[in-house]
C-alpha positions as CSV (number, residue, x, y, z in Angstrom):
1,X,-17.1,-11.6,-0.9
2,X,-17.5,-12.4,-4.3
3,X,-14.3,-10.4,-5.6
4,X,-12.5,-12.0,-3.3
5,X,-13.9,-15.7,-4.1
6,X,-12.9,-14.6,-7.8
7,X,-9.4,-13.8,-6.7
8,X,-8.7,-17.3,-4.9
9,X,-10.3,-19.4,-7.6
10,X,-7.6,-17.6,-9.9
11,X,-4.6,-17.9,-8.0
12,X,-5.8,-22.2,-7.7
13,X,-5.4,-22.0,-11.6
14,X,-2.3,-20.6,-11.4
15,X,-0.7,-22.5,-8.8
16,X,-2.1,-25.6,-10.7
17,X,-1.0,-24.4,-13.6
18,X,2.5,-23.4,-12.7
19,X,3.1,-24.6,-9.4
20,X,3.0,-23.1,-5.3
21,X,5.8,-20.8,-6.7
22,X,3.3,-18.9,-8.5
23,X,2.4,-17.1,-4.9
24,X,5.2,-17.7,-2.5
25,X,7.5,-14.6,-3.1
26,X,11.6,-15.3,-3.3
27,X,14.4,-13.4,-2.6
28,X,16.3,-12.1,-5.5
29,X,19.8,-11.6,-5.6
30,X,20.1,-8.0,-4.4
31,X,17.8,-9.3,-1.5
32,X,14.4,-7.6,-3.1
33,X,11.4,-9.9,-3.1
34,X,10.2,-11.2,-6.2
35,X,8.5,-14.0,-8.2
36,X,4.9,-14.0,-10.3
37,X,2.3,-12.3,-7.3
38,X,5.0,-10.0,-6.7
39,X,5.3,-8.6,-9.4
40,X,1.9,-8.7,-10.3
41,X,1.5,-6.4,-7.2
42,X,4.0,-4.0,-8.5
43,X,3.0,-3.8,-11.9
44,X,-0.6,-3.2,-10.4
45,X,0.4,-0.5,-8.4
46,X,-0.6,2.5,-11.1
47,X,-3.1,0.7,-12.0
48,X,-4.5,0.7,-7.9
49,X,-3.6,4.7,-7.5
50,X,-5.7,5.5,-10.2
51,X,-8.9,3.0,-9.4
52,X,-9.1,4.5,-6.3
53,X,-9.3,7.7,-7.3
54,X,-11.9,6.8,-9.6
55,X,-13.7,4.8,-6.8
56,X,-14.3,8.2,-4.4
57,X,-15.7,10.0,-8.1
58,X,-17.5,7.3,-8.7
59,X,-19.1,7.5,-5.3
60,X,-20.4,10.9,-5.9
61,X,-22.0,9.9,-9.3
62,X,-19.4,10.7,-11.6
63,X,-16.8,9.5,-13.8
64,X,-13.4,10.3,-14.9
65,X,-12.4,9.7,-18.3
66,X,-9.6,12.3,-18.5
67,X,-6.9,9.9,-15.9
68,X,-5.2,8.8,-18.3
69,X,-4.1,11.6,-19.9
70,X,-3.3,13.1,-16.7
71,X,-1.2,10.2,-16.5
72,X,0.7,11.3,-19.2
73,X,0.8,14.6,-18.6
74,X,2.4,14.1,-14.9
75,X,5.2,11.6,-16.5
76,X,5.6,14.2,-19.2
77,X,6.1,17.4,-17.3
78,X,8.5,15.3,-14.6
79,X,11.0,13.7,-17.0
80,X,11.1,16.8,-19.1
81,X,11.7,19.2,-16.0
82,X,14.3,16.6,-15.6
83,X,16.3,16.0,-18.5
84,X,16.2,20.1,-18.9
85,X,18.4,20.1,-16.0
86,X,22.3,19.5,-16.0
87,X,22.5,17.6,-13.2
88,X,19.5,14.6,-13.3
89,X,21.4,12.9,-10.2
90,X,20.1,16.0,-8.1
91,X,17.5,14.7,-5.3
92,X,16.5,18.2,-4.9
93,X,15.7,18.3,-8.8
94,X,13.8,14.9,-8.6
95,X,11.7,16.5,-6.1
96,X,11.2,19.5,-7.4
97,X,10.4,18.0,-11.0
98,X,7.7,15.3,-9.1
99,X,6.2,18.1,-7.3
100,X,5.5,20.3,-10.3
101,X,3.8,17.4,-11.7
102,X,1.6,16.6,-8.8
103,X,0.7,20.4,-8.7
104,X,-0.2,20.2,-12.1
105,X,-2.1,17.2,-12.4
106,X,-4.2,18.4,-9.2
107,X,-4.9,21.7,-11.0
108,X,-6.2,19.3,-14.1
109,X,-8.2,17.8,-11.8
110,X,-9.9,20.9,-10.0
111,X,-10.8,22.0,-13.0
112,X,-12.6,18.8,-13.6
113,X,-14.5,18.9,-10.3
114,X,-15.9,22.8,-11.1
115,X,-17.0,21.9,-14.6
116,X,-18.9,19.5,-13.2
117,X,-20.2,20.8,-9.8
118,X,-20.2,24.6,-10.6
119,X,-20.4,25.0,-14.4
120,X,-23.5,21.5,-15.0
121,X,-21.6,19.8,-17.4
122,X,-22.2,15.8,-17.8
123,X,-19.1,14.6,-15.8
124,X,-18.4,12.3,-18.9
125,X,-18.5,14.9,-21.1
126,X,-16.3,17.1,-19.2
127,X,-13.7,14.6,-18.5
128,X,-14.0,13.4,-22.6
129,X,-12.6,17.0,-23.5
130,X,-9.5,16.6,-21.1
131,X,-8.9,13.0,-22.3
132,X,-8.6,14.0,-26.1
133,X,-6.6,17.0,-25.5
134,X,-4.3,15.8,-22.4
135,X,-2.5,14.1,-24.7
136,X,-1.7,16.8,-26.7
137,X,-0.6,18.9,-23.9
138,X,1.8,16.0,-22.5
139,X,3.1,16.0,-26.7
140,X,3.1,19.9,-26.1
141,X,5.2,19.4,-22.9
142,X,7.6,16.5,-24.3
143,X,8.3,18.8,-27.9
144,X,6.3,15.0,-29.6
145,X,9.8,13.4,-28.0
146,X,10.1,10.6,-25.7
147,X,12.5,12.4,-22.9
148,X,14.6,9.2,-21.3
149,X,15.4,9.7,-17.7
150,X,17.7,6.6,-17.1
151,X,20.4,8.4,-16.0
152,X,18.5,9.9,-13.0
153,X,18.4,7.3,-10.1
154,X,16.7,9.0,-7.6
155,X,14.0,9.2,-10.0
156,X,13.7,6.0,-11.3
157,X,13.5,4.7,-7.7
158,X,10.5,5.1,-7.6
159,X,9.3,2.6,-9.8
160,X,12.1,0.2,-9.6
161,X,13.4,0.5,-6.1
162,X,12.8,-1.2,-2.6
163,X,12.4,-0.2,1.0
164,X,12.9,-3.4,3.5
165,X,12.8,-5.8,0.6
166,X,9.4,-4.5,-0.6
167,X,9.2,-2.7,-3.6
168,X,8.7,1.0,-3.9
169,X,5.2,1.5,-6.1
170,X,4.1,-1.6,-3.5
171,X,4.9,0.8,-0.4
172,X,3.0,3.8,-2.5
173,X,-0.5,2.2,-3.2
174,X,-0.5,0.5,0.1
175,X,-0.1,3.9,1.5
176,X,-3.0,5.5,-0.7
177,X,-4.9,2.7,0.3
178,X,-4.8,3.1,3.5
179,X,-4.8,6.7,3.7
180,X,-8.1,6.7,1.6
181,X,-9.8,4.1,3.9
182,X,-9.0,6.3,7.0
183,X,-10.5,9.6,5.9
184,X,-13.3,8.1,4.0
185,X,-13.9,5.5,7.4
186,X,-13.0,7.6,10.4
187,X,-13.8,10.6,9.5
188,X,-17.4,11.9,8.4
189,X,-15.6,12.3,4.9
190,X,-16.8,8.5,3.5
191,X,-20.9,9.7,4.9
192,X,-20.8,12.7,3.1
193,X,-19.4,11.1,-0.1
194,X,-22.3,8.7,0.1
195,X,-25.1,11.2,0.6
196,X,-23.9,13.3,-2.2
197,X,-23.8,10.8,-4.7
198,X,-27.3,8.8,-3.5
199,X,-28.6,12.5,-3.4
200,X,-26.7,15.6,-4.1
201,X,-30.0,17.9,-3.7
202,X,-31.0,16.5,-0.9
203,X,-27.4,16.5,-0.1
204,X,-27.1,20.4,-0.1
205,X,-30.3,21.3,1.4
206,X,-28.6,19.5,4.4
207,X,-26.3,21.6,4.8
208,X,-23.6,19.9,2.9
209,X,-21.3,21.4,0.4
210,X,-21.6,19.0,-2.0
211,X,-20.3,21.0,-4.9
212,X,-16.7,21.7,-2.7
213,X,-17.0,17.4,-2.0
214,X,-17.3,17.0,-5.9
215,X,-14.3,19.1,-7.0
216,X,-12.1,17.2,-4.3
217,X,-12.8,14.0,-5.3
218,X,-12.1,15.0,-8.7
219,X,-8.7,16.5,-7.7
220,X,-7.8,13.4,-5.8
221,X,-8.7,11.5,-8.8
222,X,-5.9,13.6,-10.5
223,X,-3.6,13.8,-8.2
224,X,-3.3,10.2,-8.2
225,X,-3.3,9.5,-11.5
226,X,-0.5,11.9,-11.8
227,X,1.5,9.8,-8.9
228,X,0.5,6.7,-11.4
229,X,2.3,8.7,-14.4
230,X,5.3,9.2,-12.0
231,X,5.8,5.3,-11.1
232,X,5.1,4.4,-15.0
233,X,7.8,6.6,-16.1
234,X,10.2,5.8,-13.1
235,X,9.9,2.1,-14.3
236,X,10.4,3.0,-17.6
237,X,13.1,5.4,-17.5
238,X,11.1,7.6,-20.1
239,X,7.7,9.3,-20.6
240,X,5.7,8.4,-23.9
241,X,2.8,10.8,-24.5
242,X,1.2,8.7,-26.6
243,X,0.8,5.6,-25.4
244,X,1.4,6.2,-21.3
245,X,-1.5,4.9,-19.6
246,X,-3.1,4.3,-22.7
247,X,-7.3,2.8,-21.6
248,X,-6.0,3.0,-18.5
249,X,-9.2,4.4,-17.3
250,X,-11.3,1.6,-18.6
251,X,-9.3,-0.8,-16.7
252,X,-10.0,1.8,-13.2
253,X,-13.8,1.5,-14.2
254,X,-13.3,-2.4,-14.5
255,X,-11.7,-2.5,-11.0
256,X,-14.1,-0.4,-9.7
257,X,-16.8,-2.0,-11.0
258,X,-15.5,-5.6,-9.8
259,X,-15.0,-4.0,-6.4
260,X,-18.7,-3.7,-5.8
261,X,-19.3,0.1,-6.0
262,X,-22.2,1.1,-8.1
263,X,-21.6,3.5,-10.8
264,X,-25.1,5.2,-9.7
265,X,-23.4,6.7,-6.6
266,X,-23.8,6.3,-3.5
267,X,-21.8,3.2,-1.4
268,X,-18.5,2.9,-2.4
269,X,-15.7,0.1,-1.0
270,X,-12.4,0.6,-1.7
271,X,-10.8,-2.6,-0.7
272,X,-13.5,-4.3,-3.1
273,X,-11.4,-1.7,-5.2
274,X,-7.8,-3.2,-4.4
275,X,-9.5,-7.1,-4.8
276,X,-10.5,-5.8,-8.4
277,X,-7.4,-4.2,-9.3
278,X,-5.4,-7.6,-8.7
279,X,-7.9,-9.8,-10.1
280,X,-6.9,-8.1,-13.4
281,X,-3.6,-8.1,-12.9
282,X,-4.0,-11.9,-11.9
283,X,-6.3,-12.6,-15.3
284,X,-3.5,-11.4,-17.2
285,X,-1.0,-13.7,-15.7
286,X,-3.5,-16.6,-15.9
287,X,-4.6,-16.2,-19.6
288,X,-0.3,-17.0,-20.7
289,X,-0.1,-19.9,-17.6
290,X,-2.9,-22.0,-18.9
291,X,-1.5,-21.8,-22.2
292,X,-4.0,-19.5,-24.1
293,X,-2.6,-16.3,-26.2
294,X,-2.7,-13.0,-25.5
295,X,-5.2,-12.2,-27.3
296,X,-7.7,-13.4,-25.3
297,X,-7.3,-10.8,-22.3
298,X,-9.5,-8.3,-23.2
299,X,-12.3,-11.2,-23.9
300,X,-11.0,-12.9,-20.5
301,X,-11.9,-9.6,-18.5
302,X,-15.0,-9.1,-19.9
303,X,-16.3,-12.7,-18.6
304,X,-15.2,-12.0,-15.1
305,X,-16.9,-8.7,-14.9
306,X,-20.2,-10.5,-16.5
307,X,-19.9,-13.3,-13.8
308,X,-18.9,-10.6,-10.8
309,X,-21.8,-8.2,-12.0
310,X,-24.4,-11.3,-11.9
311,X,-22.9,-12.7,-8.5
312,X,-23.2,-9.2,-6.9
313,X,-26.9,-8.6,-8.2
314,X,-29.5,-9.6,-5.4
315,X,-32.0,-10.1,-8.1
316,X,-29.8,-12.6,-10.0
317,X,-29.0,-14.4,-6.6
318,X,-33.2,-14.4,-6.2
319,X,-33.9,-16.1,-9.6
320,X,-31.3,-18.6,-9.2
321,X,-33.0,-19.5,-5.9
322,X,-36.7,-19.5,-6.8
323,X,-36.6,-22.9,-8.0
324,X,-34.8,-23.7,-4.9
325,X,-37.8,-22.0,-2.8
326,X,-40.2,-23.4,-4.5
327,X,-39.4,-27.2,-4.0
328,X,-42.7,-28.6,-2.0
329,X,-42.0,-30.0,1.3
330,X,-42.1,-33.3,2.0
331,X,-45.7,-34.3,3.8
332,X,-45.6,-34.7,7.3
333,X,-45.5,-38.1,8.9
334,X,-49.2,-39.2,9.9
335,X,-49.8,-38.8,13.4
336,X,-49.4,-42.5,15.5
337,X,-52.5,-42.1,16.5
338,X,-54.0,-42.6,12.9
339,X,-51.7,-44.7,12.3
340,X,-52.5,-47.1,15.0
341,X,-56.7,-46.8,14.3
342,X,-55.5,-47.8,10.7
């Protein structure tokens, strides 16, 4: 509730700030919605793939630190696969080329999962070592160029495109999303993601295979933060190894963290997830509408997680209301018997 009560009071600045425009979407001229929530969405959408992949780790009492370099890596080993070809128009290369790099990145993210559940290592330690050297893979992969895949529609689609008005990376997340939500709410998949982070002994003297549950959430991690990589680069036309989905991750943990989910395992809510993932795309927005500079963002999203942290903490809630509590009553009115001997 409280995410979402952050979220409306921000969209009230804006529309105060910049009028209702600032969240009724219009039609652009080659009939694709547009306007400032919108785009926010869209711009968001990376950002969304990747939270919730670090919402299901986070669930199981682990982090991921390595998702944005496998960010990189999947735009770096799709545009390059690419721009090798002579032909970038192809569909059938597109597809082979966004395959590869969701193969990859799912691979990265295995390996993640058995360092962790087979081999003991401290998830953030193990995800540290991938996030120093993805990079230099992705650099490996790109030759240190920026490949530039502007001249490959089919590709590029995907982050720029639109299907019934709606654009593409919109469609994607939603579809994640939802996806997510299904297996981890109709299916015994969200329970057994719960007991292994609020206990992952206890967990697999239960019969659960909480070591196999570790290195999938870590490969869906991955896996969608290579899908992320493929929408960055697709709106960008290129793949930059050094800076795509640069602290990235920090802003997943921010989202997640907004969302509700406790970083000590255990409960988990991925539309608390979505909510924080557009409150920061929404901050962003905010901090240039009310006329403050940009350098005030990072600043801006720190309050908002110190306010949502201390809104979402029942003991907080309890010392706020003690006072409350402890107001005396007012005395009772005297009986009208007394009264009348009186």
């Amino acid at each position: 509730m409280w995410p979402l009560i952050i979220l409306l009071a921000l969209i009230v600045v804006n529309i105060v700030a910049t009028g209702v425009d600032f969240i009724v979407p219009s039609v652009n001229e080659d009939g694709r919605l547009g306007g400032a929530f919108v785009n926010i969405l869209r711009r968001s959408a990376p950002l969304l793939l990747i939270a919730l992949g670090m919402t299901l780790v986070i669930a199981t009492k682990g982090i991921d630190l390595s998702v944005g370099a496998v960010y990189a890596i999947g735009a770096a080993i799709a545009c390059q696969t690419i721009i090798d070809a002579p032909d970038q128009t192809a569909a059938g290369l597109v597809f082979s080329a966004v395959a590869i790099a969701l193969v990859v990145t799912a691979v990265i993210g295995a390996w993640n999962g058995v360092m962790v559940a087979y081999f003991g290592i401290q998830p953030i330690v193990a995800t540290l070592i991938l996030m120093i050297a993805g990079r230099g893979i992705a650099q490996l992969v790109t030759g240190g160029q920026i490949p530039k895949v502007q001249d490959s529609s089919p590709f590029t689609e995907l982050g720029r495109g639109a299907f019934l008005a709606v654009p593409i990376p919109i469609w994607i997340a939603a579809l994640v999303l939802t996806a997510l939500a299904l297996l981890t709410r109709r299916t015994a998949l969200g329970m057994l993601l719960e007991s292994v982070g609020g206990n992952p002994e206890a967990s697999r003297l239960a019969g659960i295979r909480s070591k196999g549950i570790t290195v999938l959430v870590y490969l869906v991690c991955a896996l969608c933060a290579g899908l992320a990589g493929l929408i960055g680069a697709a709106n960008l036309g290129s793949a930059d190894a050094n800076n795509g989905g640069l602290w990235i991750e920090l802003d997943a943990i921010l989202a997640v963290v907004i969302g509700g989910t406790a970083l000590l395992g255990g409960r988990f809510f991925l539309l608390g997830t979505a909510i924080g993932v557009v409150i920061i795309g929404t901050l962003e927005d905010t901090i240039i509408n009310v006329g403050l500079s940009s350098q005030w963002q990072f600043t801006a999203k720190a309050i908002v997680v110190f306010v949502v942290a201390l809104l979402q903490s029942p003991e907080f809630r309890a010392w706020i209301l003690k006072p409350i509590k402890r107001r005396p009553a007012a005395p009772a009115p005297a009986p009208a018997e007394e009264v009348q001997a009186k």
